[in-house]
C-alpha positions, -999 to 999 in steps of 0.1 A, spaced: -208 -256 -301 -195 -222 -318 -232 -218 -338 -249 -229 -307 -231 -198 -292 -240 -181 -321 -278 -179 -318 -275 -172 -282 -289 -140 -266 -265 -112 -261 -271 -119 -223 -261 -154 -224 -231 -143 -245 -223 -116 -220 -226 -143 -188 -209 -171 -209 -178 -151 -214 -179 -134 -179 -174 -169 -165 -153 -181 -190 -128 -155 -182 -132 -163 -144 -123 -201 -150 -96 -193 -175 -82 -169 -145 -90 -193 -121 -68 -226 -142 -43 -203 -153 -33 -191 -113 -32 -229 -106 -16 -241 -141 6 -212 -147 13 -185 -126 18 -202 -94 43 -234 -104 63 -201 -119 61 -186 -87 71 -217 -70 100 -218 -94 111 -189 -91 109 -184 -47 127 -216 -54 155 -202 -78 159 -171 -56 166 -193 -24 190 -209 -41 205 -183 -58 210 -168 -21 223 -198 -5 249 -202 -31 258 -165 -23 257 -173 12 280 -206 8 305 -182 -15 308 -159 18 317 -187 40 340 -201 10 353 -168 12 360 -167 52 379 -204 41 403 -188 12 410 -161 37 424 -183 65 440 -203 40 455 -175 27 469 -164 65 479 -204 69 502 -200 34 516 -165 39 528 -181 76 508 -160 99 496 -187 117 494 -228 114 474 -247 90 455 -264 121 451 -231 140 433 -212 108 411 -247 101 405 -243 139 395 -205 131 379 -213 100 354 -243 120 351 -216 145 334 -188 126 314 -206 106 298 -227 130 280 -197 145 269 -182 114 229 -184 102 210 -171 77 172 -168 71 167 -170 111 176 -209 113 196 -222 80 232 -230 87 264 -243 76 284 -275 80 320 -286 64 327 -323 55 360 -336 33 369 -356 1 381 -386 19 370 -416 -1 352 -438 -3 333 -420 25 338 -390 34 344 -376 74 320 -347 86 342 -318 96 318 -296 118 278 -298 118 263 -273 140 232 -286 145 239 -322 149 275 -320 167 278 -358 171 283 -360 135 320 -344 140 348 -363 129 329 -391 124 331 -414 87 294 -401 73 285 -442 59 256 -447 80 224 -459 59 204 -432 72 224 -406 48 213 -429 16 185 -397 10 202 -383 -22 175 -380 -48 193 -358 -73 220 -339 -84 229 -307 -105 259 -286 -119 264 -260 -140 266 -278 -169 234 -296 -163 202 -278 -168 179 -299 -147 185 -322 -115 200 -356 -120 179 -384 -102 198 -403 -78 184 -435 -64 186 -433 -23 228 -424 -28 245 -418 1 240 -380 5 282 -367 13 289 -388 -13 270 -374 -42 279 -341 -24 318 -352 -35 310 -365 -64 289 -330 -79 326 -309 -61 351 -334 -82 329 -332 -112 323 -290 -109 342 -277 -83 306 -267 -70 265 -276 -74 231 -287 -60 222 -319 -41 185 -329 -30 182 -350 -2 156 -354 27 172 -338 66 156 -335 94 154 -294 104 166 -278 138 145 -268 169 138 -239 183 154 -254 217 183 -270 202 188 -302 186 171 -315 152 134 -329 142 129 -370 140 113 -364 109 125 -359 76 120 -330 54 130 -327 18 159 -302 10 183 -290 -13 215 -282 -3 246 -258 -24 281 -275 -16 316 -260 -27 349 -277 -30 377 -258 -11 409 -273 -25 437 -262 -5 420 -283 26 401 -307 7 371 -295 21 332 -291 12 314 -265 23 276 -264 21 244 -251 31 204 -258 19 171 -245 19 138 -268 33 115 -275 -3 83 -270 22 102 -233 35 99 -224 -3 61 -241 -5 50 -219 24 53 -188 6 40 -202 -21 8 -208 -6 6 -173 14 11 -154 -22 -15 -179 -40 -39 -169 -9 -33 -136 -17 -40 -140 -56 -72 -162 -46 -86 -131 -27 -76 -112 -55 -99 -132 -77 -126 -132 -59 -126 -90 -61 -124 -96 -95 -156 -120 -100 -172 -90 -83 -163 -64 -107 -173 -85 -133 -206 -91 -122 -214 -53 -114 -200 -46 -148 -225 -73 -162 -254 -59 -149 -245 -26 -163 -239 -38 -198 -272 -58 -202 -294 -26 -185 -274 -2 -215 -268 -27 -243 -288 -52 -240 -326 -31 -248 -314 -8 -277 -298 -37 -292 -330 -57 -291 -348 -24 -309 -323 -28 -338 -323 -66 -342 -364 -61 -346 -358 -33 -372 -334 -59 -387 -362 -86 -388 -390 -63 -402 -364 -51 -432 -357 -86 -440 -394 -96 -444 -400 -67 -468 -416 -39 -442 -394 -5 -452 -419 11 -431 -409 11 -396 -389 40 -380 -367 37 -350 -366 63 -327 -330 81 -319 -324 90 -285 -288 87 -283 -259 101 -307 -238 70 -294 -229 43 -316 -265 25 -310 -280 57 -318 -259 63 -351 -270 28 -360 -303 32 -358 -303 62 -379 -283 46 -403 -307 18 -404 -337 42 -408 -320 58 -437 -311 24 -449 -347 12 -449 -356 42 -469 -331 37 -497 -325 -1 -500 -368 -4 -509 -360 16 -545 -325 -4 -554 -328 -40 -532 -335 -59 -565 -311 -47 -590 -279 -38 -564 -285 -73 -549 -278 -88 -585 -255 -69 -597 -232 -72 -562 -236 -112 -567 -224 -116 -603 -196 -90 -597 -184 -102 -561 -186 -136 -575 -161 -125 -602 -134 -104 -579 -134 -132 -554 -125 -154 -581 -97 -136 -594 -85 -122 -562 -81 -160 -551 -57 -165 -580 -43 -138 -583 -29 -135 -542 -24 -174 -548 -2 -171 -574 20 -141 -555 23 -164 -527 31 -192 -545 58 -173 -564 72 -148 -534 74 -183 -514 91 -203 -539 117 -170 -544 125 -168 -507 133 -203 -506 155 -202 -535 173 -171 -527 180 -179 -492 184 -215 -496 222 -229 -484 221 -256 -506 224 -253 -542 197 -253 -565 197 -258 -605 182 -271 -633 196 -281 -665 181 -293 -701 182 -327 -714 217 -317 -730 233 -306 -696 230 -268 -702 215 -250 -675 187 -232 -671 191 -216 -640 212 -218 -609 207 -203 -573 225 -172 -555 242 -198 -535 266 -212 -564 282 -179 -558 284 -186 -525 299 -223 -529 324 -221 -560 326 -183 -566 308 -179 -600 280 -154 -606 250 -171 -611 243 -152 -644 280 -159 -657 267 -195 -655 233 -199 -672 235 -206 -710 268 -229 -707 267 -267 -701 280 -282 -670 307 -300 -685 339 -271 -678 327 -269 -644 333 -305 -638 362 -320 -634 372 -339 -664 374 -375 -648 334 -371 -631 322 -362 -667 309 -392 -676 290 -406 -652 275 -370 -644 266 -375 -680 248 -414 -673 232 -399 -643 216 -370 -661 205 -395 -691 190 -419 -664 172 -395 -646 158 -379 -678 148 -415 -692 132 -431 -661 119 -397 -648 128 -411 -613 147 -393 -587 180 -400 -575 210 -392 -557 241 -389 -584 275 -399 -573 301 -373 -553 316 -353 -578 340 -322 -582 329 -290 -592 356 -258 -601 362 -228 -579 366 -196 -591 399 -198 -572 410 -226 -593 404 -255 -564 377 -281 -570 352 -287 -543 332 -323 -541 296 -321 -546 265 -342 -546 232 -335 -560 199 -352 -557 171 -343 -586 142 -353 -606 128 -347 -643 104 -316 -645 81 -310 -678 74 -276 -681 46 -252 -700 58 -258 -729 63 -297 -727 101 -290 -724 119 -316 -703 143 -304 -678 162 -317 -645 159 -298 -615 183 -305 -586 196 -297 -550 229 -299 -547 255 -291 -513 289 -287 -512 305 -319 -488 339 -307 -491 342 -296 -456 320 -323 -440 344 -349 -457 375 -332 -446 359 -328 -412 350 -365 -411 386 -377 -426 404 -352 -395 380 -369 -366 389 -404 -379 426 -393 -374 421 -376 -343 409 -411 -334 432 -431 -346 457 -408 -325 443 -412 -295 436 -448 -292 473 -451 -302 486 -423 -272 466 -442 -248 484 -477 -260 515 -456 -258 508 -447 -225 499 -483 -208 528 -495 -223 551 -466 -206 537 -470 -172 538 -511 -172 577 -503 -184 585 -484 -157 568 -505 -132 584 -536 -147 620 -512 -151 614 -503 -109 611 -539 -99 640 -554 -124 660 -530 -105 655 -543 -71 662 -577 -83 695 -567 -102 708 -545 -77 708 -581 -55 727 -596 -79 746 -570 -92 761 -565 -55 768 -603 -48 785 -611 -81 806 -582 -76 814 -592 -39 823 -629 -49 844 -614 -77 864 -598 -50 865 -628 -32 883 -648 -62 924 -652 -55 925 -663 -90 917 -637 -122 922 -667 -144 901 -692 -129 872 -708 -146 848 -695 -114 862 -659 -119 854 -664 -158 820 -676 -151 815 -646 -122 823 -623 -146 802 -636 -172 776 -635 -149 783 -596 -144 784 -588 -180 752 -599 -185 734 -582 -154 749 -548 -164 736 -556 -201 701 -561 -182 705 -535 -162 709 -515 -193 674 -531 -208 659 -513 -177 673 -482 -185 663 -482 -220 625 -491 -205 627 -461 -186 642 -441 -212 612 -450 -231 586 -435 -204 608 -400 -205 621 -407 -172 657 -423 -175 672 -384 -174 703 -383 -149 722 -353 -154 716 -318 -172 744 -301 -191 751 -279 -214 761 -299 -247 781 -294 -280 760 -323 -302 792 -317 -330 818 -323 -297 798 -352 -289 794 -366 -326 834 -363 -329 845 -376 -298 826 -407 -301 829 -414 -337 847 -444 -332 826 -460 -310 796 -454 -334 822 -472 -361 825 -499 -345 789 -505 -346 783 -505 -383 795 -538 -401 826 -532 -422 802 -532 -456 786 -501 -446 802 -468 -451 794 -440 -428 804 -397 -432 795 -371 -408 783 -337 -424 787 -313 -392 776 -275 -391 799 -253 -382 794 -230 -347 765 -252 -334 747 -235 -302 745 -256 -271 716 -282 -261 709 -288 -226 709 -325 -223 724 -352 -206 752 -367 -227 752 -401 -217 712 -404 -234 719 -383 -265 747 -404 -272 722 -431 -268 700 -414 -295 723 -412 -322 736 -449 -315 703 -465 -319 694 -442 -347 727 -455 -365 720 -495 -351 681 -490 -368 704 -476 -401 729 -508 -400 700 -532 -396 681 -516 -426 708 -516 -451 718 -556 -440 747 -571 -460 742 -552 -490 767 -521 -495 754 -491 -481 758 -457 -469 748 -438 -432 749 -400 -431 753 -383 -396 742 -345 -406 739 -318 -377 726 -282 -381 702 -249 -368 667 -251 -385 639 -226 -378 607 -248 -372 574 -235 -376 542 -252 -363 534 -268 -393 564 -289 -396 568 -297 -362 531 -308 -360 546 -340 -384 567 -351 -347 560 -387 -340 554 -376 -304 523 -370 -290 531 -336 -278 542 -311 -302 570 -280 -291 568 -242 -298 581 -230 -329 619 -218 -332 651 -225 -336 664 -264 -330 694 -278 -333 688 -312 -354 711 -347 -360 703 -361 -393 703 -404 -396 703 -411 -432 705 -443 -443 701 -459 -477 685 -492 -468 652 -509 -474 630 -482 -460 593 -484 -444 558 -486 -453 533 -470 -438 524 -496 -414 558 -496 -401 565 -459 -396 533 -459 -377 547 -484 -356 587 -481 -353 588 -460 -323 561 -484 -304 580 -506 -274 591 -546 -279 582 -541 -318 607 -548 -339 609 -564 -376 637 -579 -367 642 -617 -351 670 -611 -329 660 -577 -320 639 -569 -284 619 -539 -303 633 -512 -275 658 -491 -291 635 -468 -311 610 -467 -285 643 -457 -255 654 -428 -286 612 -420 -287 613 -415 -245 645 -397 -241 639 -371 -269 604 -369 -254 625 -360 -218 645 -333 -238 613 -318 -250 622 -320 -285 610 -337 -317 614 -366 -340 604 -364 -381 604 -393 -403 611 -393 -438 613 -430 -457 596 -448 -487 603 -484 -495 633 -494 -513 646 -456 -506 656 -453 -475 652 -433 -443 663 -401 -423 658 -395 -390 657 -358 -377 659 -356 -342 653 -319 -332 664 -302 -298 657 -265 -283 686 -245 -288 699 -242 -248 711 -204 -241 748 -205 -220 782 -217 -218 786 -253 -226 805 -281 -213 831 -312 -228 813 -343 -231 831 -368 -218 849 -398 -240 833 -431 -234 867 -448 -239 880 -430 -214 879 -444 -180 885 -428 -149 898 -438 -114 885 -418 -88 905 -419 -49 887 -406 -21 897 -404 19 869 -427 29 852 -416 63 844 -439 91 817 -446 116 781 -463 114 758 -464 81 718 -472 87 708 -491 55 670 -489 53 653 -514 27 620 -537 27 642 -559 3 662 -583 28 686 -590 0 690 -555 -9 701 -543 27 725 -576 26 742 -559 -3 747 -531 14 758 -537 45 787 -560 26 796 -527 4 796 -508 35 821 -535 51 844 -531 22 844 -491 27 854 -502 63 821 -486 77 797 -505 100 763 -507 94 732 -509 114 697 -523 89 658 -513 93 629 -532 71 610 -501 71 606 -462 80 592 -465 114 616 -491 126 645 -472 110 629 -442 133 634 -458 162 669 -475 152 680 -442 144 664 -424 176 687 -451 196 720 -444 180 710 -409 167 746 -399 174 767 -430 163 747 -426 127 771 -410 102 744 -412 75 715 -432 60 707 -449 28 671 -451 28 649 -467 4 621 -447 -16 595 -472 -23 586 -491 6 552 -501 23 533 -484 52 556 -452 56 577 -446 24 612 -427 19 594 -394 17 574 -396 48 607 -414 66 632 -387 53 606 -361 68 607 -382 105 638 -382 102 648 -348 99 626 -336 130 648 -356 149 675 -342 135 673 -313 108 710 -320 97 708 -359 92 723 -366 62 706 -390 38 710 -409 8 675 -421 -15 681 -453 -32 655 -462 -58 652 -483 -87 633 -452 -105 657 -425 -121 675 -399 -104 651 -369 -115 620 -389 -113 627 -396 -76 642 -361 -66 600 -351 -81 589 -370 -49 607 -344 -28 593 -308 -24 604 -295 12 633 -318 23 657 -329 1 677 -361 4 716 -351 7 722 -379 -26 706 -398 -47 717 -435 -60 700 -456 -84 696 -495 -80 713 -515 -93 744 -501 -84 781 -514 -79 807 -509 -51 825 -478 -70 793 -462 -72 784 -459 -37 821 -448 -29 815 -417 -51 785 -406 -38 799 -413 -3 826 -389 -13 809 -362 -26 784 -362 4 814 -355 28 832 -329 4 858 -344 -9 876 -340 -43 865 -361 -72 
């Protein structure tokens, strides 16, 4: 083709690349320039919409704003909100329409165009037009197979708080209402999170394909302008080109067969007419010196070609090699047959410190660390003697700093000029992609175990929850039938309160549970850990078996934790119960230290919680013990729930000391080797304040209170449960009215509104819960006073509570004495 174009005529050539300049034109407007077009009217009307949308977002924040800072209800500004942007268009006809998150479908708020879509659950087959999606974080649209449109909408809001949906729509009249037919579009939505609201707006794909068209019209007229230049300009350039050129290629053809002769005539002083003149010239010279310049230009052309070829060869050859070398990351060396080298890289600089030049001459071997010697040395010799290449082992080479850093290197055996063998290799320093590799296995092996963790804590604290319930049933009749018995001594009175003892010992299992998922806090206080070390001292003796000797070592001026007493003591008890069990009959020894350490992030990353506190000050407790000590695998797995090495034991008193630390925001750091022993630090934030006694557990105290009288509603789902109370209530000398649920304690307590002294109301109950009761019940009356019962803890219950708070709180199980308390303290009286 391109020597067929070669021997054309300079008016072929001319026409040929006239017209292939008009089709290149012509398949680059249709190719090229307009999809970019396309693309970009289509990026702009997006780009605006989303702008657009923000605005409207905007006019939502703002009445949410007015709705927070009490200017006016939540419904009235949503009311506003639906109002004003109902009304609003852009681009002439595009509008706006608000939908929410309710799953699994969600509810159209306001359309404009299609009203009858308000309010109304959007799950009608004809929304299943989604055909993609897009966020930020995605650079191209998602395809979606016929999805239901709102609900990809809410799924691109929950994933990115914002994006793009493309969906087919039918598009408004001019005279109101919408088209049958659909149209594809794309649409920007926005997820307003105070309301739970999406906001969105779109642009019509054949809008944007419209103005496509008109601009490629435009650019088609255009061309054709063009195509008429051209051809004027073509006609032009063969009348003034073509002729004179035609002269001088028959000059041309005369000097090449020999005839010096002929004379062209010059007529111009242009560049045709200097080349005729120099062709004239030309043919009077090159007739006296054609044959012996002509030989003489071979032979030496012949020559310099030659040697320039090599020569520029060579310099490339050698400049590229350089530039790979010198720039090359990786390492790059080659030694002798007797390790020395011959040459290393910039980069072993880079990589262990050394200058390169402070390294040729020596052999490897003080580079290396002495125990990788050897087989660096059977590698070199097999490479050298099977000339094969190969991959050595890892090995460690010496940093300047004095550190060694692991290496491999992959080489061959190279004979150079003069026949000298040598081993040229690439090497890379691994030392960071192996600790990289080692910290992402750990990070790994972390995780999977937090999430165990965590299914464990939240199947705990379910099973803790319902155990309650139960125990609080029998917990209440045991203790009523005990008051029934005329005869302490009896056997039924033994076996009653043998019963007792052990429902309070498995009421205590469930607190342990939720001590383990963090949530078995009752009561905050300012704590002396020394005061509470001393003062229960002897109960922590009688735990420990008489061959086991335990000392306290106690700092002196100890600042306050804040903590609740009854779970610290907890703490140290199973700390000193795991110390007991791991010295066994033999003699032994348990150490109870306290103190004030200054943490820094380093040692507290070693906590065997998941998450770590802020550097500072901590108060610690110290559990050392000189038994059998762990392993590894058991350290791992000591503070894991129902594991335990022991066959009596249920594997829940390290796992109660992991949660309730946990709840204190502190730390835990083990320290134990096999056949050593252990220690136990327990570290807690140092509590700024005054601090308070802890109170003996020896002590007991009798409380009297000036019971009040009237009527008690006792709300419960648990027929049992409300049985319980209603008895406890008789023995307070109160009556009691019952409810099985929120709205029938609502309209028990709207019928007796003024007979009700107070409530105990259940937290957990189905269809309308304690929260959602409480808040009934205070709009009937804002001063009802109210008592939660739950089998959750005390803190995590008050956490369901944000505007109205319950007057008490009481945790199932719970006895008679209890309630009285709580009874007493809701009606003022002294303790």
């Amino acid at each position: 083709m391109f020597t067929q174009f070669r021997n054309w005529g300079i008016k072929t050539k001319i026409m040929s690349i006239l017209l292939l300049s008009i089709c290149v034109i012509a398949v680059a407007v249709e190719i090229i320039i307009v999809p970019i077009m396309q693309s970009y009217f289509m990026n702009e009307r997006q780009i605006a919409t989303r702008q657009v949308v923000e605005v409207v977002y905007g006019i939502l924040e703002a009445q949410a704003a007015k709705a927070q800072a009490g200017l006016e209800s939540t419904a009235e500004a949503k009311s506003r909100a639906i109002s004003l942007i109902k009304s609003l268009r852009f681009s002439g006809k595009e509008y706006f329409w608000i939908h929410d998150l309710s799953r699994p479908v969600p509810r159209m708020i306001m359309h404009p165009t299609v009203p009858s879509l308000d309010g109304k659950i959007l799950d009608d087959p004809q929304f299943n037009k989604a055909s993609g999606k897009q966020t930020r974080s995605e650079p191209a649209m998602v395809k979606l197979d016929n999805q239901n449109l709102f609900i990809a909408m809410n799924g691109v809001v929950e994933a990115a708080g914002e994006g793009f949906v493309a969906y087919s729509w039918p598009k408004p009249n001019m005279a109101g209402g919408v088209t049958a037919e659909l149209f594809p579009k794309i649409s920007f939505v926005k997820k307003h999170v105070p309301w739970g609201w999406v906001v969105g707006s779109g642009i019509y794909v054949d809008d944007v394909k419209a103005a496509v068209t008109h601009v490629k019209r435009l650019i088609h007229a255009a061309s054709i302008l063009f195509c008429l230049a051209a051809i004027l300009i073509y006609y032009l350039m063969v009348r003034y080109i073509s002729k004179p050129v035609i002269n001088l290629a028959s000059l041309a053809r005369r000097i090449t067969t020999g005839d010096y002769g002929t004379q062209l005539p010059v007529t111009t002083h242009d560049e045709v007419g200097l080349l005729s003149e120099s062709l004239n010239q030309m043919s009077n010279q090159v007739q006296q010196k054609t044959h012996d310049l002509e030989t003489a230009n071979k032979e030496l052309q012949l020559e310099l070609t030659e040697r320039r070829r090599a020569e520029e060869s060579l310099k490339a050859s050698e400049e590229k090699f350089r530039t790979l070398v010198n720039n090359s990351f990786d390492v790059i060396f080659v030694l002798d047959a007797n390790g020395v080298f011959q040459f290393v890289s910039p980069s072993w600089e880079t990589h262990f410190g050394f200058p390169a030049a402070t390294v040729i001459g020596k052999p490897f071997q003080p580079f290396v660390h002495p125990d990788d010697i050897q087989h660096c040395f059977e590698y070199l010799t097999q490479v050298m003697t099977s000339g094969l290449a190969s991959t050595c082992l890892p090995y460690r080479v010496k940093h300047a700093n004095g550190s060694w850093r692991l290496f491999i290197a992959n080489g061959t055996r190279h004979t150079d000029s003069t026949d000298t063998p040598l081993y040229i290799g690439i090497g890379r320093d691994i030392t960071d992609e192996k600790r990289l590799e080692e910290e992402r296995l750990n990070l790994e092996r972390q995780f999977l175990h937090a999430q165990k963790l965590e299914s464990l804590g939240i199947m705990a604290g379910g099973i803790a929850h319902d155990f309650n319930n139960l125990l609080a049933v029998i917990i209440g009749n045991l203790e009523l039938l005990s008051g029934m018995q005329t005869g302490k001594e009896s056997p039924s009175a033994t076996r009653l309160e043998r019963a007792m003892q052990a429902s309070l010992r498995a009421a205590d299992l469930t607190r342990q549970m939720l001590a383990y998922t963090g949530k078995g806090i009752f009561e905050l206080k300012q704590l002396n850990l020394n005061q509470l070390v001393k003062e229960n001292c002897d109960l922590f003796r009688m735990t420990v078996p008489k061959n086991i000797t335990m000392k306290t070592e106690l700092a002196a001026h100890l600042p306050p934790v804040q903590g609740d007493a009854g779970q610290l003591q907890q703490v140290i008890m199973n700390l000193i119960t795991n110390a007991s069990e791991a010295i066994g009959n033999e003699p032994g020894n348990i150490l109870i230290a306290t103190g004030v350490q200054e943490c820094d992030q380093k040692l507290l990353n070693y906590s065997r919680l998941d998450e770590k506190p802020k550097p500072g000050s901590y108060i610690y407790v110290d559990v050392t013990d000189s038994g059998c000590g762990m392993d590894k695998n058991t350290q791992q797995r000591i503070f894991e729930p129902f594991y335990t090495t022991k066959f009596t034991g249920r594997g829940l008193g390290m796992a109660s000391v992991m949660g309730i630390v946990k709840a204190h925001k502190g730390a835990i750091l083990l320290y134990s080797e096999p056949g050593l022993g252990s220690t136990f630090k327990v570290l807690f934030p140092i509590s700024a304040g005054p601090h308070y006694s802890v109170p003996s557990p020896m002590e007991a105290i009798v409380e009297q209170h000036k019971q009040p009288t009237g009527t008690v509603l006792v709300v419960d789902d648990e027929e049992y449960v409300r049985e319980v109370c209603r008895e406890y209530l008789a023995e307070m000398g109160l009556k009691s009215l019952s409810a099985t649920g929120g709205k029938e304690a609502i309209d028990v307590y709207r019928g007796h509104e003024h007979d009700i002294l107070f409530i105990i109301l259940d937290l957990t109950m189905p269809q309308m819960d304690g929260v959602a009761t409480l808040r009934e019940l205070r709009k009937l009356k804002p001063d009802a006073k109210v008592i939660i019962s739950s089998g959750h803890a005390t803190q995590t219950s008050a956490k369901n509570f944000r505007d109205d708070m319950p007057d008490g709180f009481i945790q199932k199980p719970f006895q008679l004495q209890e309630l009285r308390n709580i009874v007493a303290k809701l009606f003022g009286d002294p303790l």
